[in-house]
DRENPA-3360 file (N, C-alpha, C; in nm, 2 decimals, always signed):
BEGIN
1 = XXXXXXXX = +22.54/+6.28/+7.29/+22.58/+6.27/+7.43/+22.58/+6.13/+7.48 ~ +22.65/+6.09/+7.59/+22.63/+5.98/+7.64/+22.54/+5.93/+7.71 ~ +22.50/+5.80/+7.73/+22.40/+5.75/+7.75/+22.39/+5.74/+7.87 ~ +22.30/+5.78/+8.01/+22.28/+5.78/+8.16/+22.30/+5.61/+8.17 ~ +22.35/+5.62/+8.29/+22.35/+5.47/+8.38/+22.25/+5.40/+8.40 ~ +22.22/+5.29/+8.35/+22.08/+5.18/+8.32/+22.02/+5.16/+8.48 ~ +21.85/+5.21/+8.49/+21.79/+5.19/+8.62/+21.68/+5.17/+8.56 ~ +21.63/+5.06/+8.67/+21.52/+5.03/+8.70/+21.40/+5.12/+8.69;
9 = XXXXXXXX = +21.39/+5.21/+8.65/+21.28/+5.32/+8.61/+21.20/+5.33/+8.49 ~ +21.09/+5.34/+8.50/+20.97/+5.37/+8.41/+20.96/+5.48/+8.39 ~ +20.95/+5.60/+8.45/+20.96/+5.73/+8.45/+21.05/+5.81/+8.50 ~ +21.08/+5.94/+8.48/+21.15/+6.04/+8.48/+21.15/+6.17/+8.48 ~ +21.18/+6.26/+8.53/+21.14/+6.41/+8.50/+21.25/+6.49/+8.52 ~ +21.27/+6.58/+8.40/+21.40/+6.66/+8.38/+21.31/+6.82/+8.39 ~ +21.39/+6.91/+8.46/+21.36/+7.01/+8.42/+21.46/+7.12/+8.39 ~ +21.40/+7.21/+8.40/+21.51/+7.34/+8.30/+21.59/+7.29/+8.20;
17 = XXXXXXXX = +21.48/+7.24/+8.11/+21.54/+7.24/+7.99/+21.55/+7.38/+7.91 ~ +21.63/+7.36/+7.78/+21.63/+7.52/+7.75/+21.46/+7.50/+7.65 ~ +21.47/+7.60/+7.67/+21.37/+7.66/+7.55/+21.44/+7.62/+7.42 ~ +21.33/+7.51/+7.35/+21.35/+7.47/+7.18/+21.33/+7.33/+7.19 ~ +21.38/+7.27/+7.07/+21.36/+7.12/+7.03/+21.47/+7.00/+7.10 ~ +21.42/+6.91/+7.17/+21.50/+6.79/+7.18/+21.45/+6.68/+7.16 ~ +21.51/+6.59/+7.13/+21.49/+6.40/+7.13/+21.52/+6.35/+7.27 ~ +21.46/+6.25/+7.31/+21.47/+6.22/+7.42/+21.47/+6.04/+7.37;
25 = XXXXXXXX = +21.57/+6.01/+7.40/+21.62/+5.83/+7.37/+21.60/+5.73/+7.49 ~ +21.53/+5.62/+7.46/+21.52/+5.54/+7.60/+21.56/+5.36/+7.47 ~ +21.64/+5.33/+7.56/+21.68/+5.16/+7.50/+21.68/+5.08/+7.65 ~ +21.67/+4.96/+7.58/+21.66/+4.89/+7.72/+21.82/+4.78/+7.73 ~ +21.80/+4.73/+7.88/+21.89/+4.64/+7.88/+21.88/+4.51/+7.97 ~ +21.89/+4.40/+7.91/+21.84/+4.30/+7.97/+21.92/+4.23/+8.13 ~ +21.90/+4.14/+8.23/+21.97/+4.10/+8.29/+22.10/+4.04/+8.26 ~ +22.14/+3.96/+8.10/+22.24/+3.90/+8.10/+22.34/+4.04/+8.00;
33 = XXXXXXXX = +22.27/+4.17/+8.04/+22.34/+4.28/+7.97/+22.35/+4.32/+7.85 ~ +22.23/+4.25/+7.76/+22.21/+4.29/+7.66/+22.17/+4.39/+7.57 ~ +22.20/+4.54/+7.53/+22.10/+4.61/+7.48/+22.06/+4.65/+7.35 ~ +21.91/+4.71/+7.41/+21.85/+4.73/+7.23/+21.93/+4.79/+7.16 ~ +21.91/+4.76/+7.06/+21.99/+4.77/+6.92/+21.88/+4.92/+6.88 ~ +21.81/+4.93/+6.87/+21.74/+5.06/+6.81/+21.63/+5.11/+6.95 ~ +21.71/+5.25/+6.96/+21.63/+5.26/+7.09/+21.48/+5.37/+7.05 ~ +21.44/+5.35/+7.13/+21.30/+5.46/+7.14/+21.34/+5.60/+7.16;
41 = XXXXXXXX = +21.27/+5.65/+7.08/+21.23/+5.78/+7.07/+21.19/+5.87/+7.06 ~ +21.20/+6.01/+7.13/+21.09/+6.10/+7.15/+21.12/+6.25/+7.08 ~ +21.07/+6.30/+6.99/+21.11/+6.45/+6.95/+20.97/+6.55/+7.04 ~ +21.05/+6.65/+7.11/+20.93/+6.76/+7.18/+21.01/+6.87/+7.13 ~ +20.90/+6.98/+7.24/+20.94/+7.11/+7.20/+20.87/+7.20/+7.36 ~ +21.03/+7.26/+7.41/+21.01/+7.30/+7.50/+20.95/+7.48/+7.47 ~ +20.88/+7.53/+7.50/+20.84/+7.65/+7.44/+20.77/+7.72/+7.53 ~ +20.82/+7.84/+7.65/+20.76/+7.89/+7.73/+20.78/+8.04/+7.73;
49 = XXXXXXXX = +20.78/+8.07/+7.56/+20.77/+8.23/+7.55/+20.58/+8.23/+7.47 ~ +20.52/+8.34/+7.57/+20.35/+8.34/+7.49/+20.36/+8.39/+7.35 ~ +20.28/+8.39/+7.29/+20.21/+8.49/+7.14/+20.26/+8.59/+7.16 ~ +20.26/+8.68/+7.05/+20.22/+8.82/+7.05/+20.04/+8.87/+7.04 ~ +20.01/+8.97/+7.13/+19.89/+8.95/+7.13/+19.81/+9.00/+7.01 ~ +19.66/+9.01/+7.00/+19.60/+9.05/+6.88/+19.54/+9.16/+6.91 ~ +19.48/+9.25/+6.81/+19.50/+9.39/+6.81/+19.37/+9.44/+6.74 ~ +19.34/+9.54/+6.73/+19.21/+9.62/+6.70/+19.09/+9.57/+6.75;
57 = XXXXXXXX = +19.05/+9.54/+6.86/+18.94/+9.45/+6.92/+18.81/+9.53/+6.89 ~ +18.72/+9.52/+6.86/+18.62/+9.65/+6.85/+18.52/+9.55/+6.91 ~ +18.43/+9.63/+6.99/+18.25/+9.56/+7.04/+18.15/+9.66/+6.96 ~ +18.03/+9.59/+6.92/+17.92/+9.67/+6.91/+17.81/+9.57/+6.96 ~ +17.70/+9.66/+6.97/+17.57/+9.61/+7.01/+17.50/+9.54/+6.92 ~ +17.46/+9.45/+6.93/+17.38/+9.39/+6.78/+17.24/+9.33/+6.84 ~ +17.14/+9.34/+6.78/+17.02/+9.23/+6.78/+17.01/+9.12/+6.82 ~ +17.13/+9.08/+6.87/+17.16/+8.92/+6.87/+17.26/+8.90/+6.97;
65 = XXXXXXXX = +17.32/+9.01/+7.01/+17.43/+9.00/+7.15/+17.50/+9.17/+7.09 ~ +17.64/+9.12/+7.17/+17.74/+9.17/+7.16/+17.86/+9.11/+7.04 ~ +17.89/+9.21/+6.94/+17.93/+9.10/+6.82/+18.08/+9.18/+6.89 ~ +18.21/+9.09/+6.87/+18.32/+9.12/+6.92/+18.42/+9.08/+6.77 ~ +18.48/+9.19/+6.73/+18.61/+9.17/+6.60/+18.77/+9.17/+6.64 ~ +18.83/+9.12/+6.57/+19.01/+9.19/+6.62/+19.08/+9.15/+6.50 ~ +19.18/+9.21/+6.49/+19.31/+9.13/+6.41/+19.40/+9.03/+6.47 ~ +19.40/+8.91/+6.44/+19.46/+8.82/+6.47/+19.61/+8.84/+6.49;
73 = XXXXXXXX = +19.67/+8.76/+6.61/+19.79/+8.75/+6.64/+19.90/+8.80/+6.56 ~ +20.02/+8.84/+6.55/+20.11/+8.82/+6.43/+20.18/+8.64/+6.48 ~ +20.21/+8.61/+6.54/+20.24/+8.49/+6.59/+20.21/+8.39/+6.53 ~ +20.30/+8.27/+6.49/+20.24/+8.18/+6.40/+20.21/+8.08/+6.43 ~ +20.24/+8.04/+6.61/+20.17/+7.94/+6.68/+20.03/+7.96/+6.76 ~ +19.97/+8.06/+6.74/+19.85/+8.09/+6.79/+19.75/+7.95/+6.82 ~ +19.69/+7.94/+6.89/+19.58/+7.84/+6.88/+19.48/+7.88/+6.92 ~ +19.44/+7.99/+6.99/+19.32/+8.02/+7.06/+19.34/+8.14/+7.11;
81 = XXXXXXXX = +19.20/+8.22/+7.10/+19.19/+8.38/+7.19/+19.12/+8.35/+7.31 ~ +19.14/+8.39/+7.39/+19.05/+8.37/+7.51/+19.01/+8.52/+7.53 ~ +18.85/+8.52/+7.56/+18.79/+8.66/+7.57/+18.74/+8.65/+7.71 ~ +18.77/+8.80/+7.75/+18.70/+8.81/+7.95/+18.63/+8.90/+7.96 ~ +18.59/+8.93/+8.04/+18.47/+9.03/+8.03/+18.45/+9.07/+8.22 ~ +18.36/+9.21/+8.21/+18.32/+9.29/+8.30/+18.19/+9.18/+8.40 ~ +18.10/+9.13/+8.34/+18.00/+9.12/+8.31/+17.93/+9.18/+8.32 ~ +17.91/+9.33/+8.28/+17.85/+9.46/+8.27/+17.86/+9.53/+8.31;
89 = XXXXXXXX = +17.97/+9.53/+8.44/+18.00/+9.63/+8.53/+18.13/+9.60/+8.57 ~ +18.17/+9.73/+8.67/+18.32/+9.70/+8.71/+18.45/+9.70/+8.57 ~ +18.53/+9.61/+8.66/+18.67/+9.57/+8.57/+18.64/+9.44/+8.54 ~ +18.76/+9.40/+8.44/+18.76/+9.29/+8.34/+18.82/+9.22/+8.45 ~ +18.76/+9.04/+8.45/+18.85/+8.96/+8.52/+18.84/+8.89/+8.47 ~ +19.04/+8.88/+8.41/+19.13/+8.83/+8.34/+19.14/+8.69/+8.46 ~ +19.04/+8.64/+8.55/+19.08/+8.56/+8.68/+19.02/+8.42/+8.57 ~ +18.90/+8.45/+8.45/+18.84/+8.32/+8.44/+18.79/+8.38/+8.30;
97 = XXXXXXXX = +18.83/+8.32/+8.17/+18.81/+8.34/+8.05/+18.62/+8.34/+8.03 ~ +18.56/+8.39/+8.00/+18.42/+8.38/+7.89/+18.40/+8.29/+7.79 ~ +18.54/+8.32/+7.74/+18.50/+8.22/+7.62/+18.62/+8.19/+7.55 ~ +18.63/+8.09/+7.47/+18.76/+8.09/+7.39/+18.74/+8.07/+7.24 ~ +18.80/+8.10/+7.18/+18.76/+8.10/+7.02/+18.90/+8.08/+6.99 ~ +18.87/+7.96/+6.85/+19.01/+7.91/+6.83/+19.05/+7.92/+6.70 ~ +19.19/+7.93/+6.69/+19.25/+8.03/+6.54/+19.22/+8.00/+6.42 ~ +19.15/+7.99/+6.32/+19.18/+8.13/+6.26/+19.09/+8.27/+6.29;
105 = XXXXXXXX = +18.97/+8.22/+6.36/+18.89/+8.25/+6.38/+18.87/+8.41/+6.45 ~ +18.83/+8.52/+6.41/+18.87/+8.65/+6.43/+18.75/+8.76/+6.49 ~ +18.62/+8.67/+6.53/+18.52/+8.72/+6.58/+18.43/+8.63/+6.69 ~ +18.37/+8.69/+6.73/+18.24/+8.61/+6.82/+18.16/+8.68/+6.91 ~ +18.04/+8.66/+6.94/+17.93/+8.72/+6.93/+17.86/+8.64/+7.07 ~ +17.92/+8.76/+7.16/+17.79/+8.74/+7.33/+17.69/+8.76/+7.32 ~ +17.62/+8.63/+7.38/+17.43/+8.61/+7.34/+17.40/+8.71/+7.52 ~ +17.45/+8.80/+7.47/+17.36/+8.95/+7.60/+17.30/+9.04/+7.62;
113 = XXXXXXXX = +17.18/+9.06/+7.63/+17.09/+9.15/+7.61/+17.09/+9.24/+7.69 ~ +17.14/+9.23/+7.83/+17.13/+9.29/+7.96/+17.15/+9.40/+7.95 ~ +17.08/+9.51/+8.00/+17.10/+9.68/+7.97/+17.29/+9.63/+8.02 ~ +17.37/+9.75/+8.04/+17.50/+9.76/+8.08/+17.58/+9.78/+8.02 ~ +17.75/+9.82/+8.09/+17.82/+9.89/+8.00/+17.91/+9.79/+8.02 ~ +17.96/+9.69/+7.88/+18.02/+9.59/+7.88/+18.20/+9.60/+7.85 ~ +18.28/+9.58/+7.90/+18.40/+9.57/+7.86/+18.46/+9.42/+7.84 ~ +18.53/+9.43/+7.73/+18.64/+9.29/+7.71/+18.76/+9.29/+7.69;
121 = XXXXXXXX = +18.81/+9.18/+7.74/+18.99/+9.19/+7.67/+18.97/+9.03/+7.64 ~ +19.10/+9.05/+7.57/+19.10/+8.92/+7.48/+19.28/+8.93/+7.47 ~ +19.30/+8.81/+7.46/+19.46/+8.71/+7.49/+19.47/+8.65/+7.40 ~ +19.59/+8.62/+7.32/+19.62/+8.55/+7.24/+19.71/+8.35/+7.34 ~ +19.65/+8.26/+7.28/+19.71/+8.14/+7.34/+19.79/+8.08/+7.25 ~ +19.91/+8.01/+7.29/+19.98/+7.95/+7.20/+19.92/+7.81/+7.21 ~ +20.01/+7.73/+7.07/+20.01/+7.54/+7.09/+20.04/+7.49/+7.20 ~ +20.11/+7.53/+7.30/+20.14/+7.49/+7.42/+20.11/+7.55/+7.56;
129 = XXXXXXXX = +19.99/+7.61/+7.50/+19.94/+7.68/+7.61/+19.95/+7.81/+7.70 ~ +20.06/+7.87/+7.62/+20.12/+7.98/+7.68/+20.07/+8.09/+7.65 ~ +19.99/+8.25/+7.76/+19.90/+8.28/+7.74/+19.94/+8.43/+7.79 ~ +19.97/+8.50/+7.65/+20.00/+8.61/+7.69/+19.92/+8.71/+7.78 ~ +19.99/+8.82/+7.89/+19.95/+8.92/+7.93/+19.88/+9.03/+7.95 ~ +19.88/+9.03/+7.81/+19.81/+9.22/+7.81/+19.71/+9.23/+7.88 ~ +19.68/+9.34/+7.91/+19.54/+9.42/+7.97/+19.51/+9.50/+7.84 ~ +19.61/+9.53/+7.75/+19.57/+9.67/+7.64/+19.43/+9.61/+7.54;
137 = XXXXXXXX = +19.43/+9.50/+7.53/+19.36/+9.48/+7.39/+19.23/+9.52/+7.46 ~ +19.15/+9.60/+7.45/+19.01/+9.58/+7.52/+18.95/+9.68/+7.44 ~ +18.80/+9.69/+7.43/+18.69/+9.73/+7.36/+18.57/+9.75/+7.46 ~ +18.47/+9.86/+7.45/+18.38/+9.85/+7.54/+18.24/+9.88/+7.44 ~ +18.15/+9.82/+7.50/+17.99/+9.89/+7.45/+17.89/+9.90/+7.54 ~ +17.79/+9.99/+7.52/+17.67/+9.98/+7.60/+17.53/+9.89/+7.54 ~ +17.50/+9.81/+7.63/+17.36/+9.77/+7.58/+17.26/+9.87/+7.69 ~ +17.21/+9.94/+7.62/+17.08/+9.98/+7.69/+16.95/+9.95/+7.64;
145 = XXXXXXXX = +16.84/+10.00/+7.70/+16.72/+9.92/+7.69/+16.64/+9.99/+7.59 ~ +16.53/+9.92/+7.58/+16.37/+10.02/+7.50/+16.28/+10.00/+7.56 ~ +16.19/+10.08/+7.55/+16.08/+10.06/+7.57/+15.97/+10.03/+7.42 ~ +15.87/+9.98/+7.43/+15.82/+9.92/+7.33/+15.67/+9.94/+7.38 ~ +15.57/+10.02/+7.28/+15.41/+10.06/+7.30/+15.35/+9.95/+7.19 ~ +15.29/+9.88/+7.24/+15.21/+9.79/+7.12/+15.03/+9.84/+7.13 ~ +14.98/+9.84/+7.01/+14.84/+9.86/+7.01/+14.77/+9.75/+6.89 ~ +14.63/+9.68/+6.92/+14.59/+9.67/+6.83/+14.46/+9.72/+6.83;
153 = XXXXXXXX = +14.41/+9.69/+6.71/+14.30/+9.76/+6.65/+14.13/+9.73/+6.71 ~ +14.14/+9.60/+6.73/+13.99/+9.55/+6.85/+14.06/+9.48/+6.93 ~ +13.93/+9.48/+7.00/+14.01/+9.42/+7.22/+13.97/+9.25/+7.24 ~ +13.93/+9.19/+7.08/+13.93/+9.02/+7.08/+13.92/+8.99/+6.97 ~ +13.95/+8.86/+6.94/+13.98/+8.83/+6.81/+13.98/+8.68/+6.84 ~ +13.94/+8.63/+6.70/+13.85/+8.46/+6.68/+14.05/+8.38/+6.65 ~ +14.03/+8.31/+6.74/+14.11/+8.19/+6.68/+14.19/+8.18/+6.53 ~ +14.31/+8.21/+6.54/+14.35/+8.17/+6.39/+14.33/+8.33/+6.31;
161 = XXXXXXXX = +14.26/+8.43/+6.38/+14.24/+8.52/+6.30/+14.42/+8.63/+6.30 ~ +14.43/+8.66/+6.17/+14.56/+8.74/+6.20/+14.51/+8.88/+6.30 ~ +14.60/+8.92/+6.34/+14.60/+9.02/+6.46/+14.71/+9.13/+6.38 ~ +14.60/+9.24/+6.36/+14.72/+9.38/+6.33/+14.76/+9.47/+6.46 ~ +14.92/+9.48/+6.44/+14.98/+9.53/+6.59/+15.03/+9.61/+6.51 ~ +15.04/+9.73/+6.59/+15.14/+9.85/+6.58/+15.19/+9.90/+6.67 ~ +15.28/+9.98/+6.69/+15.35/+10.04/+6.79/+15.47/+10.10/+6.73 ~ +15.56/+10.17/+6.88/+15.64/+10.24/+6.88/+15.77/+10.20/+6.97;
169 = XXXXXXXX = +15.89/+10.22/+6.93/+15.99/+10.16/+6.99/+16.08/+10.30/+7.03 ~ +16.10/+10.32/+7.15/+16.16/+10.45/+7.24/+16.29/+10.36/+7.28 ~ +16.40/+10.44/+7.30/+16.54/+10.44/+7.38/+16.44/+10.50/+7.51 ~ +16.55/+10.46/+7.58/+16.51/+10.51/+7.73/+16.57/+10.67/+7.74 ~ +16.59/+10.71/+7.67/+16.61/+10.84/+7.66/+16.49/+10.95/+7.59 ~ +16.43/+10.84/+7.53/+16.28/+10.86/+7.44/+16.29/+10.89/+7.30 ~ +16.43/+10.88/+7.24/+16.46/+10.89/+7.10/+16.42/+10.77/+7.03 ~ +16.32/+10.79/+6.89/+16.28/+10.67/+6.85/+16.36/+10.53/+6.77;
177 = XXXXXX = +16.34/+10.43/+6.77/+16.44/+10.31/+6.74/+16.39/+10.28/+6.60 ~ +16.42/+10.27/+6.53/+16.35/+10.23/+6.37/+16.39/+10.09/+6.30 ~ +16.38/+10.02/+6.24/+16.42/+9.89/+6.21/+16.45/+9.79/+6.31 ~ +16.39/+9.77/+6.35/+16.36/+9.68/+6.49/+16.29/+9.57/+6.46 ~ +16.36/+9.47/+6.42/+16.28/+9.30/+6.38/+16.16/+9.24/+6.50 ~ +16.07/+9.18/+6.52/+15.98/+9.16/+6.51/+15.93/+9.04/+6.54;
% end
């Protein structure tokens, strides 16, 4: 293409470019009209279609949070999931991400203990930041509580001495919890 009319300008801004690859050429030219011989240049990439999003999200409750899985994008520019959440209640707001986890990466794990009925959705992000839509991908679990009976065996004990505890661990429903770390 030909070359725009030489101005006094440092900066510039084009828009509605198409979607894809261009070079962008800057040469200079002096007062007595001389110009660069090899000019500068820029290769981009205009790119404002998102991911496709990622799929089988599943939540469970774990000892340690809420552990979250999915299948990753089919998309080959993925760079990041961003996961959103209820915070235990209500609807998901998709207004302010939880957390972001970045590709290849296909899990991650909310440090939440809080009784509640937790929902997530999760987005796939491109290289350029483009951040698909869906509401579909989402997954829900409940953290509920226990109750916990501890007993020990005498009502004082010397410094340093081990202490034997026992007890019993109830759902709040009163069904018993078994393998419960310690």
């Amino acid at each position: 293409e030909p070359w725009s009319d030489f101005a006094a300008l440092t900066s510039t801004t084009y828009s509605d470019l198409a979607e894809g690859d261009h070079i962008f050429y800057v040469k200079a030219k002096d007062l007595a009209g001389n110009e660069d011989a090899t000019p500068a240049e820029r290769a981009f990439t205009v790119d404002t279609t998102p991911p496709e999003p990622p799929s089988n999200l599943v939540a469970s409750s774990g000892q340690t949070g809420i552990n979250l899985n999915w299948t990753a994008s089919p998309s080959a520019d993925v760079d990041a999931y961003r996961v959103y959440w209820n915070g235990g209640s209500g609807a998901i707001n998709y207004g302010a991400a939880y957390a972001t986890v970045y590709h290849p990466t296909q899990s991650y794990t909310v440090s939440v203990l809080a009784e509640g009925d937790y929902v997530f959705g999760l987005r796939a992000v491109d290289e350029a930041g483009n951040e698909e839509q869906n509401t579909d991908v989402v997954a829900q679990t409940t953290v509920a509580g226990f109750d916990l009976s501890l007993a020990t065996t005498a009502s004082t004990y010397d410094r340093a001495q081990a202490v034997p505890v026992s007890g019993v661990a109830t759902s709040t429903d009163g069904s018993p919890i078994s393998d419960l770390s310690v």
